[in-house]
C-alpha positions in Angstrom: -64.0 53.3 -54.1 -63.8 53.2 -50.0 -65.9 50.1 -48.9 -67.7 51.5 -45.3 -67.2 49.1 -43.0 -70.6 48.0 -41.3 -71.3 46.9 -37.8 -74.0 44.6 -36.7 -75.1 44.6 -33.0 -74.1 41.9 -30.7 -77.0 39.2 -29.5 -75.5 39.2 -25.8 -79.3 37.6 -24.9 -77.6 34.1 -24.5 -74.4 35.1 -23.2 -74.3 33.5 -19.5 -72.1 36.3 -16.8 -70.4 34.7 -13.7 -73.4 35.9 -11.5 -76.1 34.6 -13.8 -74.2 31.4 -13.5 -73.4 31.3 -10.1 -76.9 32.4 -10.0 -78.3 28.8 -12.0 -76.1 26.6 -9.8 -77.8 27.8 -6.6 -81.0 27.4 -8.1 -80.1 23.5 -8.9 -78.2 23.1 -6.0 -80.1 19.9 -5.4 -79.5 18.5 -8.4 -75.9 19.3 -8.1 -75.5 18.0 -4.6 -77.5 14.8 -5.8 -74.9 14.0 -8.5 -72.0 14.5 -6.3 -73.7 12.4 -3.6 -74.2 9.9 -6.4 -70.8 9.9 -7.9 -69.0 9.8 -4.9 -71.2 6.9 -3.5 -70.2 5.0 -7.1 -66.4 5.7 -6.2 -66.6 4.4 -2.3 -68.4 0.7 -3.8 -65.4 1.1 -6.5 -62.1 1.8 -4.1 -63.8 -0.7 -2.1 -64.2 -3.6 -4.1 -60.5 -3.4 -5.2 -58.0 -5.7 -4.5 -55.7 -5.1 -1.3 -52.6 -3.9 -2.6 -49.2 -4.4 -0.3 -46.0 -2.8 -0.8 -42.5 -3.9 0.6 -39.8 -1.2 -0.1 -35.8 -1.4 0.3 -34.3 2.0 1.2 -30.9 2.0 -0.6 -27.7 4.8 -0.6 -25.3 4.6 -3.7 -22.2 2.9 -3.3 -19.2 4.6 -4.9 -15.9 3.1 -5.7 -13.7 6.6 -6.0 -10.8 6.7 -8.3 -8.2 8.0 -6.1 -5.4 8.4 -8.3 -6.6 11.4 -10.3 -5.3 10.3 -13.8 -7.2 11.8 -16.4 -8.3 8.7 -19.1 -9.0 10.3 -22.2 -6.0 13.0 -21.6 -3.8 9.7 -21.8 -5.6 8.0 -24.4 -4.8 10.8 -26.4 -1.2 10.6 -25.6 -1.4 6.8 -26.2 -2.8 7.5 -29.5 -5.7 5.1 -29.1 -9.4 5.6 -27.9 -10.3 3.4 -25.4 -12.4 3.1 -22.1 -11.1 1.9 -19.3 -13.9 1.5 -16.0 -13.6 2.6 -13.1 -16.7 0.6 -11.3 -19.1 2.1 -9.7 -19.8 6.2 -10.6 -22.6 7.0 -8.5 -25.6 8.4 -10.4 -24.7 7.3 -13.8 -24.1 3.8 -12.1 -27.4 3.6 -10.5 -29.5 4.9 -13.2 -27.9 2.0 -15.2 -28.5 -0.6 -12.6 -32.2 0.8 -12.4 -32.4 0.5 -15.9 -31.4 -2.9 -16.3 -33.8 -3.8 -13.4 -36.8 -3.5 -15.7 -35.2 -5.1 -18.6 -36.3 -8.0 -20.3 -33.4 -10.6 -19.8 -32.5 -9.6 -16.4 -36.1 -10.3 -15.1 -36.5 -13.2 -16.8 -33.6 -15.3 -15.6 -34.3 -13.7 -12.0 -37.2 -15.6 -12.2 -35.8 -18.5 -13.3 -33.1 -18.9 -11.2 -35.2 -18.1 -7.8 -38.3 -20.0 -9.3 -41.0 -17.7 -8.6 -42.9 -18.3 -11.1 -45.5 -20.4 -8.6 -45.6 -17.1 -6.3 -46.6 -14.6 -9.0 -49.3 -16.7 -10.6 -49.8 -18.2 -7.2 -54.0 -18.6 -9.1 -52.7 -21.1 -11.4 -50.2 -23.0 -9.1 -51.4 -26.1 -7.2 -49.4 -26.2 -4.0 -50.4 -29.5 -2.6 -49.5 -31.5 -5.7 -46.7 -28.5 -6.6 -47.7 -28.4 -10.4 -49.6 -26.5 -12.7 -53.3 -26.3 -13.2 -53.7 -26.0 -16.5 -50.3 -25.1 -18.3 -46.6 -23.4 -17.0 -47.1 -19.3 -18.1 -44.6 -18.4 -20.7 -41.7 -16.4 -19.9 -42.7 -13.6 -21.2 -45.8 -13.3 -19.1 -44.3 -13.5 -16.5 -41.4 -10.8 -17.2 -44.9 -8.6 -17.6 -46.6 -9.1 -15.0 -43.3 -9.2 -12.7 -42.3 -5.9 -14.3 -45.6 -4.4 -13.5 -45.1 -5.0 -9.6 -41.5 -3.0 -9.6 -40.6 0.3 -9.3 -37.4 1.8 -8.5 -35.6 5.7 -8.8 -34.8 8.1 -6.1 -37.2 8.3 -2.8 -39.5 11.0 -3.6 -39.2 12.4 0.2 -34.9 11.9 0.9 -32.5 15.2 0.6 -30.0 12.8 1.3 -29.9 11.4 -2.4 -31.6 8.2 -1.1 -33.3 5.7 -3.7 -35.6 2.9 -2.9 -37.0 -0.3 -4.6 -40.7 -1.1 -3.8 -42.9 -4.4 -4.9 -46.5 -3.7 -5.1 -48.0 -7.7 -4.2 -51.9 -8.1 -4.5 -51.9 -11.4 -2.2 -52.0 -11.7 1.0 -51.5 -15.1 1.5 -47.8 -14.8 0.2 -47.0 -11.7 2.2 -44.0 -13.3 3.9 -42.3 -13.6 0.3 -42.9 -10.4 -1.0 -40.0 -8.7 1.3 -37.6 -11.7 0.5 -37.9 -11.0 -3.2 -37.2 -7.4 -3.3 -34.0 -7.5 -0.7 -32.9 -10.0 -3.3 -33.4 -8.2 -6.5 -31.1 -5.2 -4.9 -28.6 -8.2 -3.9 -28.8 -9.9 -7.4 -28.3 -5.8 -9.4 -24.9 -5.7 -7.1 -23.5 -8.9 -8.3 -24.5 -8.3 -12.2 -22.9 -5.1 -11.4 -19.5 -6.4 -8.9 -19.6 -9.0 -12.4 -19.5 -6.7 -15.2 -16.8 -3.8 -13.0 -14.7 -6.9 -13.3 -15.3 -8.3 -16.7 -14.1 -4.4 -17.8 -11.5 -3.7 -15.3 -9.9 -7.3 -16.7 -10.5 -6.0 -20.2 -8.8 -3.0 -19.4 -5.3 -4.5 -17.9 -5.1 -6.6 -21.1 -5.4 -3.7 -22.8 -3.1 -1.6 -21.2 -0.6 -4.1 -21.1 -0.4 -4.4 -24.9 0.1 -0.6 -24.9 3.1 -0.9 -21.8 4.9 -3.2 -24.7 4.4 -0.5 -27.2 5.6 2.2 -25.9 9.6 3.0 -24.8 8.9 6.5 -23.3 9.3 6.7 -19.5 6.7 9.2 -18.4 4.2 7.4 -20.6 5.1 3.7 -19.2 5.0 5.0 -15.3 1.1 6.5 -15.9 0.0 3.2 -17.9 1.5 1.1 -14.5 -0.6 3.7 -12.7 -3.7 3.1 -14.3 -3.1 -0.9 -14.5 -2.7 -0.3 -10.4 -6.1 1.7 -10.6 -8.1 -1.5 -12.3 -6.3 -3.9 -9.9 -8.0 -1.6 -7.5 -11.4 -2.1 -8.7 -10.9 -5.5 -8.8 -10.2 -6.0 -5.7 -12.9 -3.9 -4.3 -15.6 -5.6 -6.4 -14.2 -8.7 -5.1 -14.9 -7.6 -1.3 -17.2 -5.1 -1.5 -21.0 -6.7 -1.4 -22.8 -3.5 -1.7 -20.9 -2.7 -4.9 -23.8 -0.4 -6.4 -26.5 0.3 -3.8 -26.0 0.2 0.1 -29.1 -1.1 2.1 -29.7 1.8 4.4 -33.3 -0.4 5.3 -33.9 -3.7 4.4 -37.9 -4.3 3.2 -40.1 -6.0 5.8 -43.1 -8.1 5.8 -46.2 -5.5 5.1 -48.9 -5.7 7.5 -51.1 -2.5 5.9 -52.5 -2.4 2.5 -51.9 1.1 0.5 -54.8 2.9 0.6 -53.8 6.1 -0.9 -55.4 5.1 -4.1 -58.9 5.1 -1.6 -58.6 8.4 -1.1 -57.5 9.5 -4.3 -60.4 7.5 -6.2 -63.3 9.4 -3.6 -61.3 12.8 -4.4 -61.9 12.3 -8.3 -65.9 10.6 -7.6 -66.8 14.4 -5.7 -65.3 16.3 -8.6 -67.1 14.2 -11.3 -70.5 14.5 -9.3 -69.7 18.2 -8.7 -68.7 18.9 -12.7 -71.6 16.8 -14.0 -74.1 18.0 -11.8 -73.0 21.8 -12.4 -73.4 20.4 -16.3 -77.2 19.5 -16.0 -77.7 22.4 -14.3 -76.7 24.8 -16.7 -78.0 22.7 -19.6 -81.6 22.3 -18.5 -81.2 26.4 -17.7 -80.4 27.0 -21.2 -82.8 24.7 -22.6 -85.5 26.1 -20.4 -84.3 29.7 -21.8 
């Protein structure tokens, strides 16, 4: 038995066109412009009554050691019969990715701020400098790894074609200003000598290593490529040794900041008019429908 399909008529008497709408907001224009005025008003007291925020930034190039002999590793691991990773310091990108992410860890941070003591300059609140102690109790370590870790960022410049990367410090004091550029010159300085440290810890590792395989071993061809590659390690030894920029090359050392940021100003105003405009558009339209 066929079923016939029945249609009901559409109610468009609530349905709200473009121009009908366009139509309401002129009609509450006032209301509208009041709201914006209002909200963007509430956002100027806001970005106002925020703390200064400074910025020091280091501008930094990547510093590569090149492995000039050409000798493919794994190809001669594979002949060796062993798997095994020899370094060959510092690889550009892959190297400073690394470095950046051991910049934000947990263990590097922590004995930075041990070992420069600036502990008193981040929680500058709770440290007494006349008598050069604590107000009420030393912050933990970890507290001050978060907060520290909070005021760095680092990764490629956002405006450089020339693959350029750059280290900045937000600070919210003023009063300690004249540290703020010392610190982050000195965190790219300390992330080259972890770095120059650990190209030499490996390239050491690896000489040992091959050396046990040059006594293995009584073919020719495969005893001249192992002296090769011992040659290439006594290399990056030596350039870790003199090199001081072993990772990242100050192109611009960070200064002493005498503006505050105020992008964040701006940017807070911008979001205040379109929360007055979107709210005010709002009312409008609901006290129109209600009124309906």
């Amino acid at each position: 038995m066929d079923q016939k399909t029945q249609y009901y008529p559409i109610d468009k008497s609530n349905e709200l066109s473009l121009i009908e709408l366009w139509k309401v907001l002129v009609k509450y224009k006032f209301l509208i412009i009041f709201f914006t005025i209002f909200t963007t008003i509430v956002a100027i007291y806001y970005a106002l009554t925020l703390p200064a925020v400074y910025r020091a930034e280091v501008l930094m190039a990547p510093s590569v050691v090149n492995n000039s002999s050409g000798v493919n590793h794994n190809s001669v691991a594979a002949m060796v019969g062993e798997s095994f990773v020899v370094s060959d310091g510092a690889s550009g990108s892959a190297e400073e990715s690394e470095a950046f992410a051991r910049l934000k860890t947990r263990t590097f941070l922590i004995n930075y701020i041990k070992e420069n003591d600036i502990k008193p300059i981040i929680f500058s609140d709770q440290w007494n400098t006349v008598e050069k102690k604590w107000i009420n109790k030393e912050p933990r370590d970890i507290d001050a790894f978060r907060l520290f870790s909070s005021m760095i960022e680092a990764g490629p410049h956002p405006k450089s074609r020339a693959k350029l990367s750059s280290l900045w410090i937000t600070w919210k004091n003023p009063k300690s200003l004249d540290k703020i550029a010392a610190i982050a010159n000195s965190l790219v300085e300390s992330l080259n000598i972890q770095a120059k440290q650990r190209a030499i810890i490996d390239a050491e590792n690896s000489i040992l290593f091959l050396k046990k395989e040059l006594e293995k071993t009584i073919i020719l061809d495969f005893q001249v490529i192992i002296h090769s590659m011992i040659e290439e390690q006594m290399q990056i030894i030596m350039l870790a040794n003199v090199k001081d920029d072993f990772i990242f090359e100050v192109i611009d050392p960070a200064i002493t900041p005498d503006n505050m940021e105020d992008n964040r100003i701006s940017v807070i105003i911008f979001i205040g008019i379109i929360l007055g405009i979107f709210f005010g558009s709002f009312m409008a339209v609901s006290i129109n429908f209600f009124k309906s």
